[in-house]
C-alpha positions as a Markdown table, in Angstrom:
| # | Residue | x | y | z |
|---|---|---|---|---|
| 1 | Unk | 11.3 | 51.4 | -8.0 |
| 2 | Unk | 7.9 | 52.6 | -7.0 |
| 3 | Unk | 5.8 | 50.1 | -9.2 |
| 4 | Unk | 8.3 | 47.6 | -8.0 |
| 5 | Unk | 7.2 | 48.3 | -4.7 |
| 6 | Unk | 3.8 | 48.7 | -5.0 |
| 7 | Unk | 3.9 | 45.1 | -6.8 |
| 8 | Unk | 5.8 | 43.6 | -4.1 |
| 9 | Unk | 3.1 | 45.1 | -1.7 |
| 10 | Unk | -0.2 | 43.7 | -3.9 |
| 11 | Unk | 1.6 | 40.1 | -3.9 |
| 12 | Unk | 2.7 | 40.4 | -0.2 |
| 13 | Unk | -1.0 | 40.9 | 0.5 |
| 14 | Unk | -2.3 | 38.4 | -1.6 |
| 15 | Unk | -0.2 | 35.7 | 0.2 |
| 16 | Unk | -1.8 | 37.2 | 3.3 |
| 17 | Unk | -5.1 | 36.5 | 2.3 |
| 18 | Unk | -4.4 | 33.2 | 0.8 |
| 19 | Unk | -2.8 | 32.0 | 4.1 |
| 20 | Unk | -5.6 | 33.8 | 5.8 |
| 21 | Unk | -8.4 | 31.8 | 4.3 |
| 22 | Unk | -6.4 | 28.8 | 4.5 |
| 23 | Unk | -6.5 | 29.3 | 8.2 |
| 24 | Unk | -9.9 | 30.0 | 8.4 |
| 25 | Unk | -10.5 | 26.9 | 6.0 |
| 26 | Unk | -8.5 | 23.7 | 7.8 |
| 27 | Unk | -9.3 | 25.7 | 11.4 |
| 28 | Unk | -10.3 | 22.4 | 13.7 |
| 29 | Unk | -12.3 | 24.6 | 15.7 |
| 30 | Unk | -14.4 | 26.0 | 12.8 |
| 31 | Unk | -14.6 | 22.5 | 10.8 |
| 32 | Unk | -17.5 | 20.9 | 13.5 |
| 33 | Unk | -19.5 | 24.4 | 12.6 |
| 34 | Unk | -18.8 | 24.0 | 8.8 |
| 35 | Unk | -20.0 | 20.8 | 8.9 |
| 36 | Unk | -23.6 | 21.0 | 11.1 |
| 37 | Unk | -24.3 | 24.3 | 8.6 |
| 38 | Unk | -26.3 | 22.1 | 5.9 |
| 39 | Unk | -28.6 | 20.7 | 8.9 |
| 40 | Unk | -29.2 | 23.9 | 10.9 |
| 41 | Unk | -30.1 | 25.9 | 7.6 |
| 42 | Unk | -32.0 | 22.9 | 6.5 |
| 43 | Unk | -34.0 | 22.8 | 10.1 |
| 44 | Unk | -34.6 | 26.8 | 10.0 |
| 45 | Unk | -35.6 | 27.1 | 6.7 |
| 46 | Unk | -38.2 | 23.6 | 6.1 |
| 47 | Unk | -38.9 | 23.3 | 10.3 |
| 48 | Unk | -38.8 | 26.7 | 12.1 |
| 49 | Unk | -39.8 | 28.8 | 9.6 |
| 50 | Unk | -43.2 | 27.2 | 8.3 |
| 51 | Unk | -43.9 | 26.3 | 12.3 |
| 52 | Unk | -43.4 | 30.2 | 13.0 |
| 53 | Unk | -45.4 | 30.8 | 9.8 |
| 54 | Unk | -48.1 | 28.6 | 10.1 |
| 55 | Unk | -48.5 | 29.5 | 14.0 |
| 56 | Unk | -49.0 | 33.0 | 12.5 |
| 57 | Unk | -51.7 | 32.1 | 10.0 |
| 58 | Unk | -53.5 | 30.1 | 12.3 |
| 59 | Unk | -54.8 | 33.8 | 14.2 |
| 60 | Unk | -55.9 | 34.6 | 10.5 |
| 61 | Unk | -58.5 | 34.1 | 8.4 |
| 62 | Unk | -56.7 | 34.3 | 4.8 |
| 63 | Unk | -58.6 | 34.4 | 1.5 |
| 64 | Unk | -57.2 | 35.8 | -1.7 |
| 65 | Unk | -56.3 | 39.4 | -1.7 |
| 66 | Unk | -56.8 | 39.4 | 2.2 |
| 67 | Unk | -55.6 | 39.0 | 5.2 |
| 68 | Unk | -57.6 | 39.6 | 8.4 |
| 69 | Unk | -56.1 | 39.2 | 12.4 |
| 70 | Unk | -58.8 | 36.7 | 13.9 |
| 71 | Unk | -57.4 | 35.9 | 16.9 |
| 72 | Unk | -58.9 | 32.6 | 18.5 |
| 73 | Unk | -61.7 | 32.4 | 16.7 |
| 74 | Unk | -60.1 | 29.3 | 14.6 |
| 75 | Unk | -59.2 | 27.8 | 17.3 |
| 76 | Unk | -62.3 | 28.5 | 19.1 |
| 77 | Unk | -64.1 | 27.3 | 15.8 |
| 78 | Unk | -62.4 | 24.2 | 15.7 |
| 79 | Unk | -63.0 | 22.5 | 18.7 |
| 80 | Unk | -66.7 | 22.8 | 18.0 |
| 81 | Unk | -66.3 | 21.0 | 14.7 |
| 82 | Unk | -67.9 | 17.8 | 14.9 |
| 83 | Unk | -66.3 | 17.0 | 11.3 |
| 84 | Unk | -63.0 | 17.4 | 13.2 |
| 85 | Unk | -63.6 | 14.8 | 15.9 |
| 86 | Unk | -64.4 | 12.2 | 13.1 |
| 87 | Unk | -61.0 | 12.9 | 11.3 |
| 88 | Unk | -59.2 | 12.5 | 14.6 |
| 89 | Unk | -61.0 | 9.2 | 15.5 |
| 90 | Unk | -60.4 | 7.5 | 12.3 |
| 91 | Unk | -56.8 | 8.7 | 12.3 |
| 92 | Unk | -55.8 | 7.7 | 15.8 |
| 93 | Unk | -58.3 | 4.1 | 14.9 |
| 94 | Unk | -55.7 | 3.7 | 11.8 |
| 95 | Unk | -52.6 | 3.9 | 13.5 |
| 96 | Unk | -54.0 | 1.9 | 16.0 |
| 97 | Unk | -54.9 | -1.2 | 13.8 |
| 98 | Unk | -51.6 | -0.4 | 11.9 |
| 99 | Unk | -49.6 | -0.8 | 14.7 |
| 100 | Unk | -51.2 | -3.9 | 15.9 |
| 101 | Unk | -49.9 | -5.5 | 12.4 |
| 102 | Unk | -46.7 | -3.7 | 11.2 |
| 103 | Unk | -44.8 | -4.7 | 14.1 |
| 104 | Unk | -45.7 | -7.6 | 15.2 |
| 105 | Unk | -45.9 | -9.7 | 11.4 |
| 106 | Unk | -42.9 | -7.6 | 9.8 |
| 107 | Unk | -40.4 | -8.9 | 12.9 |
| 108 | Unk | -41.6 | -12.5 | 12.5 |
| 109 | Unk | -41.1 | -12.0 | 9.0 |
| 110 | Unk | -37.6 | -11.2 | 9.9 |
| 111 | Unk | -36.9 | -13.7 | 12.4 |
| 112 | Unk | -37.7 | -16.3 | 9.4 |
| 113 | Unk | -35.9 | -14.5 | 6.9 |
| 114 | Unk | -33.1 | -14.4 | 9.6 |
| 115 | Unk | -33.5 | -18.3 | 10.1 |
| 116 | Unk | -30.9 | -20.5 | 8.5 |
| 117 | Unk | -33.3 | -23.6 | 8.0 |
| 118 | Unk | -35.2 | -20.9 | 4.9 |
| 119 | Unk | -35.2 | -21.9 | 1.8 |
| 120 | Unk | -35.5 | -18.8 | -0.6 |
| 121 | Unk | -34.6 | -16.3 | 1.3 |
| 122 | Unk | -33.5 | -13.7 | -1.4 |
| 123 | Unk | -37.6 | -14.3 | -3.6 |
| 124 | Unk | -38.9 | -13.8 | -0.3 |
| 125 | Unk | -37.2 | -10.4 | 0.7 |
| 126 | Unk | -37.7 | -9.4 | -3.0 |
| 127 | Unk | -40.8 | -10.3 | -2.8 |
| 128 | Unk | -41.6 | -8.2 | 0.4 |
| 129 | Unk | -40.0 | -5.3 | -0.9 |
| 130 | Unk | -41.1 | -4.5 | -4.2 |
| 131 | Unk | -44.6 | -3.0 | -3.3 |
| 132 | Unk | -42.6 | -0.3 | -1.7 |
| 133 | Unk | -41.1 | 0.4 | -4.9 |
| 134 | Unk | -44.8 | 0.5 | -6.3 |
| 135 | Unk | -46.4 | 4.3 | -6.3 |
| 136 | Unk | -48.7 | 4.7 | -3.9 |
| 137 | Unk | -51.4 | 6.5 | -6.5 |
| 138 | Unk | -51.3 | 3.0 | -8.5 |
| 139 | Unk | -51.3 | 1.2 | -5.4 |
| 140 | Unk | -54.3 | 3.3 | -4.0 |
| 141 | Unk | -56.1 | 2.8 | -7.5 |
| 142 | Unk | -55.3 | -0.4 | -7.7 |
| 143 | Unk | -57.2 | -0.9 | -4.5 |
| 144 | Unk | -60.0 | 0.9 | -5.1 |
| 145 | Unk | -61.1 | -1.3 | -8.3 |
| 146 | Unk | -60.2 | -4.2 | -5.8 |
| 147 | Unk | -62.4 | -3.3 | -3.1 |
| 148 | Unk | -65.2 | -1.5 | -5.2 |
| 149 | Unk | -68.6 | -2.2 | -4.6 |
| 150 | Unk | -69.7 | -4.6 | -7.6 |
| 151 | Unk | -69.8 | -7.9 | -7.9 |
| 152 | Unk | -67.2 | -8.4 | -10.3 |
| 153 | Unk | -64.6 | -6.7 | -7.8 |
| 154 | Unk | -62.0 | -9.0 | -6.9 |
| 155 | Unk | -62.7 | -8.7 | -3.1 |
| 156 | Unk | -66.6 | -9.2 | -3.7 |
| 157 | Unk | -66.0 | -12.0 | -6.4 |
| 158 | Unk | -63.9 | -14.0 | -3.3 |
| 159 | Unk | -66.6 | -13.3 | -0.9 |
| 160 | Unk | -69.4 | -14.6 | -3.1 |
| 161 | Unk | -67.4 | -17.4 | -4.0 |
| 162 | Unk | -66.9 | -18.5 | -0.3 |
| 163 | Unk | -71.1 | -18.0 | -0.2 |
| 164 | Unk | -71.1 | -14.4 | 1.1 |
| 165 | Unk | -72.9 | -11.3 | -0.1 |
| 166 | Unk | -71.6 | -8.8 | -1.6 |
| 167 | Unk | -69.9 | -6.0 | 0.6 |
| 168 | Unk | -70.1 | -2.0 | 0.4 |
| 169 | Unk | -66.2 | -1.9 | 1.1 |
| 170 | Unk | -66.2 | 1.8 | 0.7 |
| 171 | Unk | -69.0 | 3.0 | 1.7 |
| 172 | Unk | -69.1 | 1.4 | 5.4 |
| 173 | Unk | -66.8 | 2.3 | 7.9 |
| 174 | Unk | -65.3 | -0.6 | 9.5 |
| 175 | Unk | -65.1 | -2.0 | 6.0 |
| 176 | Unk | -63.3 | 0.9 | 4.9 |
| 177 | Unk | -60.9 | 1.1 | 7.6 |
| 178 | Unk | -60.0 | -2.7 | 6.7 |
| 179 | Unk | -58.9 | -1.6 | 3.6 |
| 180 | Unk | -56.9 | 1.5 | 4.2 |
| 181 | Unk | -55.3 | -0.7 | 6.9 |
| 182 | Unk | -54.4 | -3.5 | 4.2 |
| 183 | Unk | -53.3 | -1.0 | 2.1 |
| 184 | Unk | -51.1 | 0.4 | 4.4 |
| 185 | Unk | -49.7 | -3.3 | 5.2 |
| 186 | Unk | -49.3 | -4.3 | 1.9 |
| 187 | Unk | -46.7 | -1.1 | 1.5 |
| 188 | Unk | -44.8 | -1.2 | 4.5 |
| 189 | Unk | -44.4 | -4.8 | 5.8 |
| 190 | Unk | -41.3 | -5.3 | 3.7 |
| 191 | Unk | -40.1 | -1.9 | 5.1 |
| 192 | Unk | -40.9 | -3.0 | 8.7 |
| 193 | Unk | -39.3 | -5.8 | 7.9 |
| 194 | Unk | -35.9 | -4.8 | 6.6 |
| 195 | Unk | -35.1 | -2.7 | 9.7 |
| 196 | Unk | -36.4 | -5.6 | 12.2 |
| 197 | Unk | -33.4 | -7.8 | 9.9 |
| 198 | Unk | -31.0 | -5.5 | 9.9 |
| 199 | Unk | -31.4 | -5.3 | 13.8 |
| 200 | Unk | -31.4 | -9.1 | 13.8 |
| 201 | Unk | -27.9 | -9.2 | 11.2 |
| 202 | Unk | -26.3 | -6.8 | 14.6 |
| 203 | Unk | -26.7 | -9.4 | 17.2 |
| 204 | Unk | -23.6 | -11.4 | 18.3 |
| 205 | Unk | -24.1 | -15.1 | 17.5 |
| 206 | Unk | -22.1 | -16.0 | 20.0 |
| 207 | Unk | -25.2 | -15.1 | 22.0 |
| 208 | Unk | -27.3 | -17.6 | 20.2 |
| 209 | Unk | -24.2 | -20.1 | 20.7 |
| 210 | Unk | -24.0 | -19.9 | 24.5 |
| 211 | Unk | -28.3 | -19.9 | 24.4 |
| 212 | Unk | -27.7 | -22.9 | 22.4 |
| 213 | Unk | -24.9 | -24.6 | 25.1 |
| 214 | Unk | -26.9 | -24.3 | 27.9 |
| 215 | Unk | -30.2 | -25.6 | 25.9 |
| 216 | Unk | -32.7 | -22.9 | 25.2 |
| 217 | Unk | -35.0 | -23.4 | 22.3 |
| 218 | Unk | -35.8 | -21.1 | 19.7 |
| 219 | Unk | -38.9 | -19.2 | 21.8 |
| 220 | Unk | -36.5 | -18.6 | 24.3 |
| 221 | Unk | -33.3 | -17.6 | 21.9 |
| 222 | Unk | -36.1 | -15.1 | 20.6 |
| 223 | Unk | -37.7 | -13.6 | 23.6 |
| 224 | Unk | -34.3 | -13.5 | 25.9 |
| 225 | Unk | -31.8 | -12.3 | 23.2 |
| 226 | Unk | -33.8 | -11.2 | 20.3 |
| 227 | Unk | -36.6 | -9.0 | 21.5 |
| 228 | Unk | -33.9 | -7.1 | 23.7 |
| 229 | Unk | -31.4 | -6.5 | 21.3 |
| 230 | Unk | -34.1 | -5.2 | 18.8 |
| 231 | Unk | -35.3 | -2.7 | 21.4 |
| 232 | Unk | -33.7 | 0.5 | 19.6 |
| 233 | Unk | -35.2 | -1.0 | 16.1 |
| 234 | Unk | -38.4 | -1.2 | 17.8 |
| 235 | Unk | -38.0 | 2.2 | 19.3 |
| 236 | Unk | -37.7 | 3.8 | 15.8 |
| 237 | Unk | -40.5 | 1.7 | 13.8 |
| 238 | Unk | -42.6 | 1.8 | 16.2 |
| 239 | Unk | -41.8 | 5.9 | 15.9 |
| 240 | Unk | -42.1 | 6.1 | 12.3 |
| 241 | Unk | -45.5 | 4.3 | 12.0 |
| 242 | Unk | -47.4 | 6.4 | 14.7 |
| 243 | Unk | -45.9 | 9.4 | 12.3 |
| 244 | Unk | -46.9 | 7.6 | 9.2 |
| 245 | Unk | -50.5 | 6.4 | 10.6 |
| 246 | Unk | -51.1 | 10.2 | 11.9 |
| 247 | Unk | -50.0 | 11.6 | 8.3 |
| 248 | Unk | -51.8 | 9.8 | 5.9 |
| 249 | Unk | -53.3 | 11.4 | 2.8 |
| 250 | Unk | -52.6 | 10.1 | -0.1 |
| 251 | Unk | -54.0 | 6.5 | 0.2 |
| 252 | Unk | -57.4 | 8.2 | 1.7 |
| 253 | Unk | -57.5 | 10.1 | -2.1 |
| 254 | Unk | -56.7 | 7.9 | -3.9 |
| 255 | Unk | -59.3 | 5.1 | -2.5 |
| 256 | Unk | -62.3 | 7.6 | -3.1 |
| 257 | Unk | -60.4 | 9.4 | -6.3 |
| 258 | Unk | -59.9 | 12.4 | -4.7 |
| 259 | Unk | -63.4 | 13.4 | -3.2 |
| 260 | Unk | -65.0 | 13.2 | 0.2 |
| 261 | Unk | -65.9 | 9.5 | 1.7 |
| 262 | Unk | -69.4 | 8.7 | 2.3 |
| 263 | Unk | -69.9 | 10.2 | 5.9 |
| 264 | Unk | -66.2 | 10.9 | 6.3 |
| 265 | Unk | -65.7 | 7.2 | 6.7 |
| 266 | Unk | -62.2 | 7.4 | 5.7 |
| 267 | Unk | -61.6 | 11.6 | 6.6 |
| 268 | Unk | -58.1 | 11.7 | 8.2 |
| 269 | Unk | -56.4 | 14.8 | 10.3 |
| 270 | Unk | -54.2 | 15.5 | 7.0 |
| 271 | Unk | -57.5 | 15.0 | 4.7 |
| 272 | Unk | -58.9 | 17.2 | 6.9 |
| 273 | Unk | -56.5 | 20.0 | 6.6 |
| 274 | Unk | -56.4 | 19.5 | 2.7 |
| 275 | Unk | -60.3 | 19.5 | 2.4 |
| 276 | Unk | -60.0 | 22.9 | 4.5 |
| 277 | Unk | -56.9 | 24.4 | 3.0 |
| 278 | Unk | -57.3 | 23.4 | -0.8 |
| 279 | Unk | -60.8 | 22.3 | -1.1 |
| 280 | Unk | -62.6 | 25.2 | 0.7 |
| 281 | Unk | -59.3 | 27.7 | 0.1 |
| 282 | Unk | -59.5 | 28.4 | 4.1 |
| 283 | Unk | -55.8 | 28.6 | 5.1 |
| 284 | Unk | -55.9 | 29.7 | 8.6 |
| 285 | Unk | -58.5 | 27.1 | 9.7 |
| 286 | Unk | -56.2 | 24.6 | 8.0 |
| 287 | Unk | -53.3 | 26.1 | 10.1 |
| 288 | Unk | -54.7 | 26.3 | 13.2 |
| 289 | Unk | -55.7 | 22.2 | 12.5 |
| 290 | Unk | -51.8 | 21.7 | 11.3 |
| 291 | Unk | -50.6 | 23.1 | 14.4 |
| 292 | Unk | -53.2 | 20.7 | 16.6 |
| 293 | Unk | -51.5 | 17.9 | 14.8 |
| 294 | Unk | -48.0 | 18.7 | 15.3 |
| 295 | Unk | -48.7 | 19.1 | 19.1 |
| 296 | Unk | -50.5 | 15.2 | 18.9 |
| 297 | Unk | -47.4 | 14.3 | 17.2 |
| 298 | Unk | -45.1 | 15.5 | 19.5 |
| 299 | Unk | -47.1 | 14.3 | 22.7 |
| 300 | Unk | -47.4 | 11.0 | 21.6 |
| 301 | Unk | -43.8 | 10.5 | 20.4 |
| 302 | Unk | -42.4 | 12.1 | 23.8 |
| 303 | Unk | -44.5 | 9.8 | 26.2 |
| 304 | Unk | -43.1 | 6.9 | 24.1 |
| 305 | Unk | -39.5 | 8.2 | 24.4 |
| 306 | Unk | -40.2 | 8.5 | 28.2 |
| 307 | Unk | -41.9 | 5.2 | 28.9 |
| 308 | Unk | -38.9 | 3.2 | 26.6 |
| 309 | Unk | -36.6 | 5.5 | 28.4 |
| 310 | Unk | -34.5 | 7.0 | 25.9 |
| 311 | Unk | -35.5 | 10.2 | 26.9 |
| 312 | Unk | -36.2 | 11.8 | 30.2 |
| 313 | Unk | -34.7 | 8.6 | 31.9 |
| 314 | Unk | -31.4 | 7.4 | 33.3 |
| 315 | Unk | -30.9 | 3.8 | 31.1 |
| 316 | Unk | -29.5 | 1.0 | 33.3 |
């Protein structure tokens, strides 16, 4: 009777725990918490943490095998960088002149893709796309024999053609900027472009039917219907490329295969921080520059979030 009982009890409380964790499991009230987990780990442990992190190691000077408290002196140290200035003038210069192009061309791109009188519409948006499929170290490479400085490079061989001289495409800096900026285009029109048509698909055509009843032409259809229904699209490219044009790297490497531009020509924020962090193995400078960034990041993205009113405003 005793082992009986003593079985009766084990299976008693294994029913108990079974219905317990099946409570705990379909509980509505614990489902929304289950399911937000994944992101709020995810935003701790690659957001938070190397903010908190890198906020510390900015007050440090950090070499191998030591670690000494600084205080300000990176800070301090930074804004009397000359070197730092440049990186921050070309980088805001190249968002600037990206801007100016990967808005405006990529939505007319998708207003004509969006047209029913195109012919070919599927070449073109393949077309558009593929040289975001393309790496952007072959892309950058490819670039850099494009643009180089002899004769025989393709850019040079137009320019002579057309009864120019030759041009030092990457060794002057206006020059230079062109050709990070073209770069940059050449990626990330057909991007641009995909999320300016997929806003376009969203719009009602019965919008475009009553524009067409009461006799508006297509400028009109496109500045009175289009361009405010494509206001949130806008929002976010315009968001992404400011982050995009403040981040760049890799297309600054690849164009002068990994080493230093002539006169920082080309020096970004980010090549900045890698030429400090990984070139000259100065992690806490390269923090303290991170950090700088971040806060330029956040600044700009929040005044545009206020002035389009998504944030900080009360939307009519």
């Amino acid at each position: 009777m005793n082992k009986e009982n003593k079985i009766n009890k084990r299976f008693k409380k294994s029913n108990l725990n079974k219905s317990s964790w099946k409570s705990i499991l379909y509980s509505q009230k614990l489902a929304p918490y289950v399911f937000v987990l994944p992101f709020i780990l995810t935003f701790l442990i690659f957001f938070i943490y190397p903010i908190i992190r890198t906020s510390i190691m900015s007050f440090q000077d950090i070499s191998i095998g030591r670690v000494n408290f600084i205080g300000l002196n990176n800070y301090i140290r930074l804004f009397k960088d000359s070197t730092f200035y440049i990186a921050v003038r070309n980088s805001v210069t190249y968002t600037i002149l990206t801007l100016a192009i990967l808005i405006p061309l990529p939505l007319l791109f998708a207003w004509m893709l969006n047209s029913r009188t195109m012919i070919g519409q599927d070449v073109f948006k393949s077309l558009l796309f593929i040289p975001i499929l393309t790496s952007v170290v072959v892309a950058g490479i490819t670039f850099r024999f494009m643009f180089n400085s002899t004769d025989k490079a393709l850019a040079n061989s137009l320019v002579i053609l057309l009864g120019g001289e030759k041009i030092q495409w990457l060794s002057r800096r206006w020059p230079a900027m062109m050709v990070m900026v073209l770069l940059c285009f050449w990626r990330w029109a057909g991007m641009n472009t995909v999320y300016f048509l997929a806003g376009l698909k969203q719009i009602p055509e019965e919008l475009y039917e009553a524009a067409d009843i009461d006799g508006a032409n297509g400028w009109n259809k496109f500045r009175y219907i289009s361009l405010p229904c494509l206001r949130p699209t806008m929002i976010y490219v315009l968001t992404i490329s400011i982050y995009g044009g403040l981040s760049m790297i890799t297309e600054y490497l690849m164009l002068w295969g990994g080493k230093s531009s002539p006169q920082n020509i080309g020096l970004t924020i980010v090549g900045y921080i890698y030429q400090k962090g990984i070139n000259q193995n100065n992690m806490g400078y390269a923090s303290c520059v991170g950090l700088i960034l971040l806060f330029i990041v956040l600044a700009i993205n929040l005044v545009i979030l206020r002035t389009t009113g998504v944030f900080g405003k009360e939307r009519d």
